[in-house]
N, C-alpha and C positions, 0 to 999 in steps of 0.2 A: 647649843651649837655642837658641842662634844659629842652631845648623845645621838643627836642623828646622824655624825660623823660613824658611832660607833653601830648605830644600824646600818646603814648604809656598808659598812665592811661586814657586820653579822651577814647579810643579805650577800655578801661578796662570798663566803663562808659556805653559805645553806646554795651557791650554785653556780660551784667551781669557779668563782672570779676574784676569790682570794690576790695572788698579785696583782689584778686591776684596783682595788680597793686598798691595800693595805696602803699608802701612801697619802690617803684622806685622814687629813689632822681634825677639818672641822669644815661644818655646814651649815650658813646662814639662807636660813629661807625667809625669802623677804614676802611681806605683804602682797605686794603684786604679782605672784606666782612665780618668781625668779629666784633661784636658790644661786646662792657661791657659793664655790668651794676650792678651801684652801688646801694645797697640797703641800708633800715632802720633795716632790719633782723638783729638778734643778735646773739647769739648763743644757744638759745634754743634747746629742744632735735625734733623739728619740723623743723628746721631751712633748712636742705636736702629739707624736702617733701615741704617748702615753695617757695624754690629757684626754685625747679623743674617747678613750677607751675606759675613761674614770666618765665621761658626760655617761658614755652609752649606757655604762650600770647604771647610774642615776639615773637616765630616762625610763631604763627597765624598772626599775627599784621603784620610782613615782609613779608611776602608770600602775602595777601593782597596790598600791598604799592608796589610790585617789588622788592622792597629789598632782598640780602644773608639773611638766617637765622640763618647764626653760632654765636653763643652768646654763655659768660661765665657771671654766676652772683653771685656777692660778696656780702658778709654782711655788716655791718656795721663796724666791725675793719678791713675788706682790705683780707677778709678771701677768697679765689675762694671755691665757695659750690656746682657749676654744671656748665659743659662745653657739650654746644648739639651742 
């Protein structure tokens, strides 16, 4: 889970989305094409437009890899903030 967390921020790295990604702790990709992803997000009043912006690299990032791109991304207390 760590490790695709930790490509997923490489990939954030290699094209300019360094602070969209740095806040991804971990990525479970589930069998059915669905990935979570746990964040450092808290609950700020940003917290939407940042989670939005953590899916879109991950859609980018899976689409690239062959990977599904359906993902939901939570905050930091277990909170689901967006489901693409």
């Amino acid at each position: 889970m760590k490790s695709a967390a930790k490509a997923l921020r490489d990939y954030g790295k290699a094209h300019s989305l360094v602070r969209v990604t740095e806040d991804v702790e971990r990525i479970q990709e589930r069998t059915d094409g669905h990935a979570l992803i746990s964040t450092d997000i808290g609950a700020e009043d940003d917290a939407v437009g940042r989670a939005e912006k953590v899916a879109a690299a991950y859609r980018a990032y899976a689409k690239g890899a062959g990977k599904p791109s359906s993902v939901t991304v939570y905050n930091v207390y277990g909170d689901s903030l967006v489901t693409r």
